[in-house]
C-alpha positions as CSV (number, residue, x, y, z in Angstrom):
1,X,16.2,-45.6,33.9
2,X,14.0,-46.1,31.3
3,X,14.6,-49.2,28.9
4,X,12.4,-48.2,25.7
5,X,14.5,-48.4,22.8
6,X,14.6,-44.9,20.1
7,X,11.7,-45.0,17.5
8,X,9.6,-47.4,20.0
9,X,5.9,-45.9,21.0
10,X,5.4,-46.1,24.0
11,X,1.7,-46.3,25.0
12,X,1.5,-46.0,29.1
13,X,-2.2,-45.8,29.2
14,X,-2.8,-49.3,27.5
15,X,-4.8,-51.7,29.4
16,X,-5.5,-54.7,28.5
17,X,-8.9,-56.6,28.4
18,X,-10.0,-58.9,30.5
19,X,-9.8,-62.0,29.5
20,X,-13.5,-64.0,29.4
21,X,-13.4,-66.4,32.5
22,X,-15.5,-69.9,31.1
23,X,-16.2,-70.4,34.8
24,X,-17.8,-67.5,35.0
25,X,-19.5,-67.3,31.9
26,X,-20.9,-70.9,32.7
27,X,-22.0,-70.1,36.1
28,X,-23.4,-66.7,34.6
29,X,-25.8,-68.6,32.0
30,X,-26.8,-71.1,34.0
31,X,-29.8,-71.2,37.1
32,X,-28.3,-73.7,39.2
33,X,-25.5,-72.2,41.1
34,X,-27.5,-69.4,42.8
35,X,-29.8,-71.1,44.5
36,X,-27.7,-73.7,45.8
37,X,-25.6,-71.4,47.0
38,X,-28.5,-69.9,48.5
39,X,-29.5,-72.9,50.1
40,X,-26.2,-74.1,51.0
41,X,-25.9,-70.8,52.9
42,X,-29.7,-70.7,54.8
43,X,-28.4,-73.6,56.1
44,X,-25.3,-72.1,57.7
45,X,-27.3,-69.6,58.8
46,X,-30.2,-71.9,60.6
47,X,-27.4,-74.0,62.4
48,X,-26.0,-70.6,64.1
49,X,-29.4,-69.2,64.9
50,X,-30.0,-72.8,66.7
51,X,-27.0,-72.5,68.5
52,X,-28.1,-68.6,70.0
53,X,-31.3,-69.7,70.7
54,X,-29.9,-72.8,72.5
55,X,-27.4,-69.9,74.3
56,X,-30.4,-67.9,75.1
57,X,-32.6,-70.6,76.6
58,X,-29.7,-71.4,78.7
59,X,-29.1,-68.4,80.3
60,X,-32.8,-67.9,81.6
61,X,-34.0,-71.1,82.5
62,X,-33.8,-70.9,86.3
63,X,-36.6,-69.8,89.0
64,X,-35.6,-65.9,88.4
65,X,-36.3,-66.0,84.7
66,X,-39.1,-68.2,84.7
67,X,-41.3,-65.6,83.2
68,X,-39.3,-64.4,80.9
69,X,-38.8,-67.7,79.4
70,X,-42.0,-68.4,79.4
71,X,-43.3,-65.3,77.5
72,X,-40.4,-66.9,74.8
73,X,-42.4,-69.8,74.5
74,X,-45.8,-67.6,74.0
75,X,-44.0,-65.1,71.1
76,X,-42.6,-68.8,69.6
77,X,-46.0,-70.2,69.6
78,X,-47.3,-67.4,67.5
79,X,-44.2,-67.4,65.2
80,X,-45.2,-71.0,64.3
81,X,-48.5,-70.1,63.0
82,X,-47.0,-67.2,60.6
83,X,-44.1,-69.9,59.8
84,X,-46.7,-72.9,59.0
85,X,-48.0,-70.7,56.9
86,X,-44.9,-69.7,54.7
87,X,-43.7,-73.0,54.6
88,X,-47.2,-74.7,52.9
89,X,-47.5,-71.6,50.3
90,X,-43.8,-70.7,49.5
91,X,-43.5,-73.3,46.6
92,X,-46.8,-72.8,45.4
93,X,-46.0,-69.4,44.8
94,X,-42.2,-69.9,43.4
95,X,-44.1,-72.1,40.9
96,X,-46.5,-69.7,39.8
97,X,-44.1,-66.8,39.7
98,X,-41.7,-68.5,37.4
99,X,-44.1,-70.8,35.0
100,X,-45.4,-66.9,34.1
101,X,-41.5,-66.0,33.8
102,X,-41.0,-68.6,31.7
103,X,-43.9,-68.2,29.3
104,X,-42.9,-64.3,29.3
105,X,-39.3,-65.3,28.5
106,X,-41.1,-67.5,25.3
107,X,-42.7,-64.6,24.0
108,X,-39.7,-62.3,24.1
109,X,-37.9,-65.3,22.4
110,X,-40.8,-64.4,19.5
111,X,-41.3,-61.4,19.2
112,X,-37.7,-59.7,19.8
113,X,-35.4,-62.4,18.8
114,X,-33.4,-65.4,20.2
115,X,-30.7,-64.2,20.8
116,X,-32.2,-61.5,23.3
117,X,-33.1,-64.1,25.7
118,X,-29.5,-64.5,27.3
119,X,-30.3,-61.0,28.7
120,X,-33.4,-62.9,30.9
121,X,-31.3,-65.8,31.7
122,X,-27.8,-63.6,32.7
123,X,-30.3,-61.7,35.0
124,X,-29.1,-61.1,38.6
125,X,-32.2,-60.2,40.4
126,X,-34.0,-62.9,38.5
127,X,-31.4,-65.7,39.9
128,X,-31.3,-63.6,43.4
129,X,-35.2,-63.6,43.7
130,X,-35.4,-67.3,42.9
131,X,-32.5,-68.4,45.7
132,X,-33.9,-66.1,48.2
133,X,-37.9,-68.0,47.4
134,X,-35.9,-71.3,48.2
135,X,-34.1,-70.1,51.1
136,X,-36.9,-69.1,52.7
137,X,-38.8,-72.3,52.0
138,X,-36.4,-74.5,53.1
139,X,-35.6,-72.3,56.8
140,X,-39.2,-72.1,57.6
141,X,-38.6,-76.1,57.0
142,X,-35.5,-76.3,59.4
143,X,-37.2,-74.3,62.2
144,X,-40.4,-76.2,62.4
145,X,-39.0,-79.3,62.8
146,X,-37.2,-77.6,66.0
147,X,-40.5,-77.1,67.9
148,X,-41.1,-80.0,69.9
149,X,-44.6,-78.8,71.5
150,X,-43.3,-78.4,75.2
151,X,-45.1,-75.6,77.2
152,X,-43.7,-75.7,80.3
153,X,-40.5,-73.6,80.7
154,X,-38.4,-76.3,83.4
155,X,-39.0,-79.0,80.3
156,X,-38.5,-77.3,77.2
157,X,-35.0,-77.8,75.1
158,X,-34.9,-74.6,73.1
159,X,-36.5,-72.0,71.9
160,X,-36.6,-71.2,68.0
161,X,-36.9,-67.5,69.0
162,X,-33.9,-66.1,67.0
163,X,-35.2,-68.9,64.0
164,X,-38.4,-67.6,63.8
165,X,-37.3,-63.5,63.8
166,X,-34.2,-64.7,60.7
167,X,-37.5,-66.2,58.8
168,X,-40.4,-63.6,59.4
169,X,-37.0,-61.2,58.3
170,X,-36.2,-63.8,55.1
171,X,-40.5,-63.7,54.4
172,X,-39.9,-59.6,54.1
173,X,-36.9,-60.0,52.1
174,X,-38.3,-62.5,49.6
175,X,-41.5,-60.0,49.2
176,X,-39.3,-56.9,48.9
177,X,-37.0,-58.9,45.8
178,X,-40.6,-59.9,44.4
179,X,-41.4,-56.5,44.0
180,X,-38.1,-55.5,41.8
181,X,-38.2,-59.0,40.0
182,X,-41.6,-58.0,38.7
183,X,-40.5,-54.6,37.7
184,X,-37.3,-55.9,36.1
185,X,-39.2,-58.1,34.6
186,X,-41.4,-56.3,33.2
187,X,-39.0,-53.6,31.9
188,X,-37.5,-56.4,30.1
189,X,-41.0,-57.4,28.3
190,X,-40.4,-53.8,26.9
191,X,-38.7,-53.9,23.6
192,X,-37.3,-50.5,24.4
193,X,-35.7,-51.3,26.9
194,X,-34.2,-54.6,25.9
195,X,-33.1,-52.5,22.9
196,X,-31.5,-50.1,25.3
197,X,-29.2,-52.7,27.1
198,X,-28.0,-54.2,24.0
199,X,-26.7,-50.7,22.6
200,X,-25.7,-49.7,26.1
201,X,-23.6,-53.0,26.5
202,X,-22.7,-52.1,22.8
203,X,-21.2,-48.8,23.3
204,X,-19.4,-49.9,26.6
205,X,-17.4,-52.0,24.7
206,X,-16.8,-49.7,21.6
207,X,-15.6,-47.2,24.4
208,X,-13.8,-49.5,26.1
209,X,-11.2,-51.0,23.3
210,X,-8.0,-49.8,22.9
211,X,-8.0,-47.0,20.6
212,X,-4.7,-47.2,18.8
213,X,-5.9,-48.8,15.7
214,X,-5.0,-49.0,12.1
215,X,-6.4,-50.4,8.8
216,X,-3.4,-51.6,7.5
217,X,-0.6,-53.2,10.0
218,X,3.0,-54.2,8.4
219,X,3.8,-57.2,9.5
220,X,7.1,-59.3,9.0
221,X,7.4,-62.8,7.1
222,X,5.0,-65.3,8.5
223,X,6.7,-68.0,10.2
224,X,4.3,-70.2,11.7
225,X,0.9,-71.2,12.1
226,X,-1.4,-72.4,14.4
227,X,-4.9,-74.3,13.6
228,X,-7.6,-74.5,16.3
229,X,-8.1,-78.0,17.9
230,X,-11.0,-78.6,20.6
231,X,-14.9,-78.8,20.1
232,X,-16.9,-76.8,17.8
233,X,-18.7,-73.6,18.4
234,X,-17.9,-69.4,18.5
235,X,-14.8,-67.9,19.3
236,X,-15.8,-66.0,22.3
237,X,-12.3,-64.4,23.3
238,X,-8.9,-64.3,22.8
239,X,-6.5,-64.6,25.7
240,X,-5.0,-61.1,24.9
241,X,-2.4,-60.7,28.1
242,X,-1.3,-64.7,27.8
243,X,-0.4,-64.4,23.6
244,X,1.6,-60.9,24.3
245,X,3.7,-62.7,26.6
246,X,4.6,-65.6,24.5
247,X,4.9,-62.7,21.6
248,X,7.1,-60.5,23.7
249,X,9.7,-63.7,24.9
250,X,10.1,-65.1,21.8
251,X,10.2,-61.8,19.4
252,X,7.4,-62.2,17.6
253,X,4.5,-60.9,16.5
254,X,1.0,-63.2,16.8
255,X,-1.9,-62.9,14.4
256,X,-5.4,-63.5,15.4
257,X,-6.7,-65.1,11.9
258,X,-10.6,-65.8,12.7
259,X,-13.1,-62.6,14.1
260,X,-14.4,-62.8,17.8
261,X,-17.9,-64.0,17.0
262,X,-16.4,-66.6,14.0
263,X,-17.6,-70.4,14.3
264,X,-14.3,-72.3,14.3
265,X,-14.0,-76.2,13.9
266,X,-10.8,-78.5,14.7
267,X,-8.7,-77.6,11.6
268,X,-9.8,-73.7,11.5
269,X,-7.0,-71.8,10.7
270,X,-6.3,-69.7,14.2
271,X,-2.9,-68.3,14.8
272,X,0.1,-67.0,12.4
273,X,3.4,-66.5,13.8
274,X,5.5,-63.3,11.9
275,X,8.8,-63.3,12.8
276,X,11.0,-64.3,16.0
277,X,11.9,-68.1,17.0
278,X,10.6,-71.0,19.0
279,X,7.0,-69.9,19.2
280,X,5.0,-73.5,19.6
281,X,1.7,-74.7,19.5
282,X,1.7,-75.6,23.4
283,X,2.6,-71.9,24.0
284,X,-0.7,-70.5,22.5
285,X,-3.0,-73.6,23.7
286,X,-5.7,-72.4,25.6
287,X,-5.3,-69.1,24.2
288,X,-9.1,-68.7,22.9
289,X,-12.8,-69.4,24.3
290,X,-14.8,-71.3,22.3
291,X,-18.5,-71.7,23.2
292,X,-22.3,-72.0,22.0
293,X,-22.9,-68.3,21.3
294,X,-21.7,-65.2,21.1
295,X,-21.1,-62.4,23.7
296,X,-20.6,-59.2,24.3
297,X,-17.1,-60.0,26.0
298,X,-14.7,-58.7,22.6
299,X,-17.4,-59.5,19.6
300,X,-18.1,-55.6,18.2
301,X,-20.8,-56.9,16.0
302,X,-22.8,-58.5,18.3
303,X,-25.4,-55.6,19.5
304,X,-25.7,-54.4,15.4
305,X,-26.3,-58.5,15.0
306,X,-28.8,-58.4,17.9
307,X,-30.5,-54.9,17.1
308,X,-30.6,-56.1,13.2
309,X,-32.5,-58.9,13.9
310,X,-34.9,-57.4,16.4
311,X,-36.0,-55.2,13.3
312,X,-36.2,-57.7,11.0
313,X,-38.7,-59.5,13.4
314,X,-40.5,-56.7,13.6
315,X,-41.1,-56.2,10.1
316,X,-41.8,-60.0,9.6
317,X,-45.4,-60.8,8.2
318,X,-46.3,-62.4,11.8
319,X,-45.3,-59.0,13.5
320,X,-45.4,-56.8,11.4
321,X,-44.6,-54.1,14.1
322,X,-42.6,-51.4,12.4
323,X,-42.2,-48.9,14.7
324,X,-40.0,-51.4,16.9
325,X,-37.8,-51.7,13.6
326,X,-37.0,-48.0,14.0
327,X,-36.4,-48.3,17.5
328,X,-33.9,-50.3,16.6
329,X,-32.7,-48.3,13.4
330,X,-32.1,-45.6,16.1
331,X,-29.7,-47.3,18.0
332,X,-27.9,-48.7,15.1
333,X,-27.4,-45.0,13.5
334,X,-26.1,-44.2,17.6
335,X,-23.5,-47.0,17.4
336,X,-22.2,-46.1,13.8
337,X,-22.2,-42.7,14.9
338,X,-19.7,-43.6,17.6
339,X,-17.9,-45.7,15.6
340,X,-17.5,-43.3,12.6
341,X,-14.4,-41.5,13.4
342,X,-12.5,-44.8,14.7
343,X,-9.4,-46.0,13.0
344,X,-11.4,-49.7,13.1
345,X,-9.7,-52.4,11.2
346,X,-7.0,-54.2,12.9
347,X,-6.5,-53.5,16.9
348,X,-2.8,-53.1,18.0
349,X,-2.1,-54.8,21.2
350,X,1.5,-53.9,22.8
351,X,4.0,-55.0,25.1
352,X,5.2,-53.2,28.3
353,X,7.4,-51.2,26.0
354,X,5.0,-50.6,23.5
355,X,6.2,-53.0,20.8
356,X,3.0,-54.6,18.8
357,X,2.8,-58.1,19.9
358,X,-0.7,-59.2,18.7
359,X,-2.9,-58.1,15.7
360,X,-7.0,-58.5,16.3
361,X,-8.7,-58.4,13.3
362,X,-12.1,-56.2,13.7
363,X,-14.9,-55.1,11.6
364,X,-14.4,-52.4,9.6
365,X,-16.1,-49.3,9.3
366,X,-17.9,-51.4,5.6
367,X,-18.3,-54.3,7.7
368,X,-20.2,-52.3,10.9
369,X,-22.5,-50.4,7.9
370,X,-23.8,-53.4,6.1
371,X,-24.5,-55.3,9.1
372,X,-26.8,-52.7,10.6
373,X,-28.7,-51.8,7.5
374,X,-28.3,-54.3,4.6
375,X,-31.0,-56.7,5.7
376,X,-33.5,-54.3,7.1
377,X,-33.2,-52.2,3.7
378,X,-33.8,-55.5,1.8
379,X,-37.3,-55.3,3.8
380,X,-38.5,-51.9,4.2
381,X,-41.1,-52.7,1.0
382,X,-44.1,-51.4,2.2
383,X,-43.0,-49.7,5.4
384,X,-42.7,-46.2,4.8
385,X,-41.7,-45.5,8.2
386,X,-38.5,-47.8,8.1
387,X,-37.3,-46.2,4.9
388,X,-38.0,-42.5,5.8
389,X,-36.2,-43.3,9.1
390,X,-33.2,-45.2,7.5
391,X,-33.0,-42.0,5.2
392,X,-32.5,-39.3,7.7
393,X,-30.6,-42.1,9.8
394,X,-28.2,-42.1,6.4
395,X,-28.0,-38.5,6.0
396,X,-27.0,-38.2,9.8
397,X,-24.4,-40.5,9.1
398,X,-23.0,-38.5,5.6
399,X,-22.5,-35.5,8.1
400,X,-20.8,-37.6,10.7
401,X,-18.5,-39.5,9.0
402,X,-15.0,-38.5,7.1
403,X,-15.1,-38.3,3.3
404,X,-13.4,-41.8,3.0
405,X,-16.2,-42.9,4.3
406,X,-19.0,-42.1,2.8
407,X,-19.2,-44.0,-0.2
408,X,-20.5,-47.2,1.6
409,X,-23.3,-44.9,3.1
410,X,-24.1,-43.4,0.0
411,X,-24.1,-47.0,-1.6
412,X,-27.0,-47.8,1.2
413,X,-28.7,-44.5,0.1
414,X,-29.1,-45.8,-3.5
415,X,-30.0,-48.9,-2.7
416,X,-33.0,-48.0,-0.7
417,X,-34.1,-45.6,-3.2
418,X,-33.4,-48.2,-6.0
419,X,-35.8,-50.8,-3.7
420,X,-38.6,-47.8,-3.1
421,X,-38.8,-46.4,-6.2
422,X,-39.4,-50.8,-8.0
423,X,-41.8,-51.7,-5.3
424,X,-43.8,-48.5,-5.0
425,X,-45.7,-47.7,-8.3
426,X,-47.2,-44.5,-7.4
427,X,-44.4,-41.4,-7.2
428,X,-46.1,-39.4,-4.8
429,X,-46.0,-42.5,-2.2
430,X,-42.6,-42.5,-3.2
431,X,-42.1,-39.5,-2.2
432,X,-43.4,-39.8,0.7
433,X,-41.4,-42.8,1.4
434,X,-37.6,-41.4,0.9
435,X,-38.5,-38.3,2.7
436,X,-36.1,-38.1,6.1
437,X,-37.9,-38.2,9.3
438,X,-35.9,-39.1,12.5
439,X,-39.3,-40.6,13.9
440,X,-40.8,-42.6,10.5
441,X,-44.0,-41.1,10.6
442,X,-44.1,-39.1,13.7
């Protein structure tokens, strides 16, 4: 029997977000973990391949497998030559690999923006590649210390037969992940396609978040609030499923105050309390993630953030690269063109019975406009192919978007024609540089 009260939405296809796991996020921007977890588990693996090869020796030592042991020995002896080998130029060759990674990752730091270098350092196949290199290195270590030098089959202890097949297989594993490393790597040199992961990652989450929105939530009296106590640094996430179950047990309805992306200090104002009884501080502790930079995890400004700067960069003096700025002016007219018929404002999350229990504040549909174009149009002096692409990116966007709103579009619109028309002096370069062209200048 259904217990939803009359006048109660119910929402049955809610799901809540995931909440950010620091763990996670630690191990995930960090180089450490991988490859001692790779090393940690080439060991496992060495001390079972002893044992079989301990097994194997076993079961043919004995005047009926003499030969066969001994052609063991001869394949073994061979092995050790390939394995010497490995062993001396593995670390040479980790070393050069990733001092050219690491000077590659400096000049993306340059030339794109910062903040894009999380995408190197978050990379799976980077952190794979690297604990697989080790691995190897320190396996081809293991199984030469096992050969002793015996050659006659009645005296020998074991022989690393199975060790020497798991390394030469390790050597063609490491040299098949070296091939996609360089080929991730170098798709992430490309500025396209770093600026295709950010609005990928971008959209995902615009897609993703619960679409029952509105711009203006009623709430009751406020009752309490909360202030943030712990270190410094960007509020990462909200514990969404923890602070609608305190919500829904004590009647109340919880108030994020600061945005997902919002540096908060001890003191910050972070939670307000509307309504119900008995809601305490300890209730909500540990409700929010705090770190040294942003993510992509709840914060909806955080691709137009990344994207804006990459043009900016770009149309820097030291750059000066303007087509990359209207790569990136593409992307940002593809993410306000998703978001331009979304509620936006604040997000709604609800109980099991579709009460509201907790209001996220959001950017707004303003907000998500002037981050994405007010700095690059403060630039585009000079770069016809910016403002001629921000045009038609503009126009675009005046189709796209409900009446209410267009004015902060149109706003743009004058504004870049008001910067064109006082830093260009002849009119028919002016022309020339309002004119919409979805590619700048072909």
């Amino acid at each position: 029997m259904s217990t939803q009260q009359p006048g109660v939405e119910k929402s049955p296809r809610y799901r809540r977000p995931r909440a950010l796991s620091p763990l996670r996020e630690h191990l995930r921007d960090t180089f450490w973990f991988a490859p001692v977890a790779g090393l940690v588990g080439v060991m496992l693996l060495w001390f079972l391949a002893y044992g079989l090869d301990l097994a194997v020796v076993e079961a043919l030592k004995g005047d009926e497998q003499y030969e066969e042991l001994g052609k063991l020995i001869g394949f073994a002896d061979d092995a050790k030559t390939i394995i010497t080998t490995v062993s001396s130029a593995m670390m040479t060759f980790i070393g050069v690999v990733f001092s050219i990674s690491l000077v590659a990752v400096q000049m993306a730091s340059g030339q794109f923006s910062p903040r894009v270098v999380r995408i190197f350092v978050r990379s799976r196949i980077t952190k794979l590649t690297f604990a697989v290199f080790l691995a190897t290195f320190v396996l081809s270590l293991l199984v030469l210390s096992v050969y002793d030098g015996e050659t006659d089959p009645e005296k020998v202890e074991t022989v690393p037969l199975v060790q020497s097949v798991l390394t030469m297989l390790m050597v063609a594993l490491s040299l098949l992940l070296f091939i996609a490393y360089v080929n991730s790597t170098l798709r992430l040199m490309r500025v396209s396609h770093v600026i295709d992961r950010i609005s990928r990652a971008s959209l995902a989450l615009l897609k993703g978040m619960e679409r029952d929105w509105e711009e203006d939530v009623e709430l009751g009296p406020e009752t309490a609030r909360f202030t943030y106590q712990g270190q410094a640094g960007v509020l990462r996430d909200v514990y969404i499923a923890r602070l609608v179950r305190v919500a829904r047990r004590r009647g109340a309805v919880l108030r994020l105050l600061p945005r997902i992306g919002d540096f908060v200090v001890p003191g910050t104002p972070l939670i307000a309390v509307h309504g119900g009884e008995g809601v305490t501080r300890k209730a909500v502790r540990r409700s929010v993630s705090v770190g040294v930079e942003r993510t992509f995890h709840q914060d909806l400004g955080f691709g137009l953030r990344q994207l804006a700067d990459i043009a900016l960069r770009a149309l820097s003096p030291a750059v000066n690269d303007p087509t990359t700025a209207v790569q990136a002016l593409d992307r940002i007219v593809q993410f306000l063109a998703v978001a331009a018929d979304l509620p936006l404002g604040a997000l709604r999350h609800r109980d099991g019975q579709g009460r509201v229990r907790l209001v996220q504040d959001v950017p707004t549909w303003t907000d998500l406009v002037d981050l994405g174009l007010t700095e690059i149009r403060g630039v585009v002096a000079g770069n016809p192919q910016v403002s001629r692409r921000m045009v038609a990116g503009l126009d675009d966007l005046l189709l796209l978007a409900p009446a209410e709103r267009r004015e902060v579009l149109e706003r743009h619109r004058a504004l870049l024609v008001e910067v064109v028309e006082r830093t260009v002096p002849d009119a028919a370069d002016r022309e020339f540089a309002l004119t919409a062209d979805r590619q700048g200048i072909g």
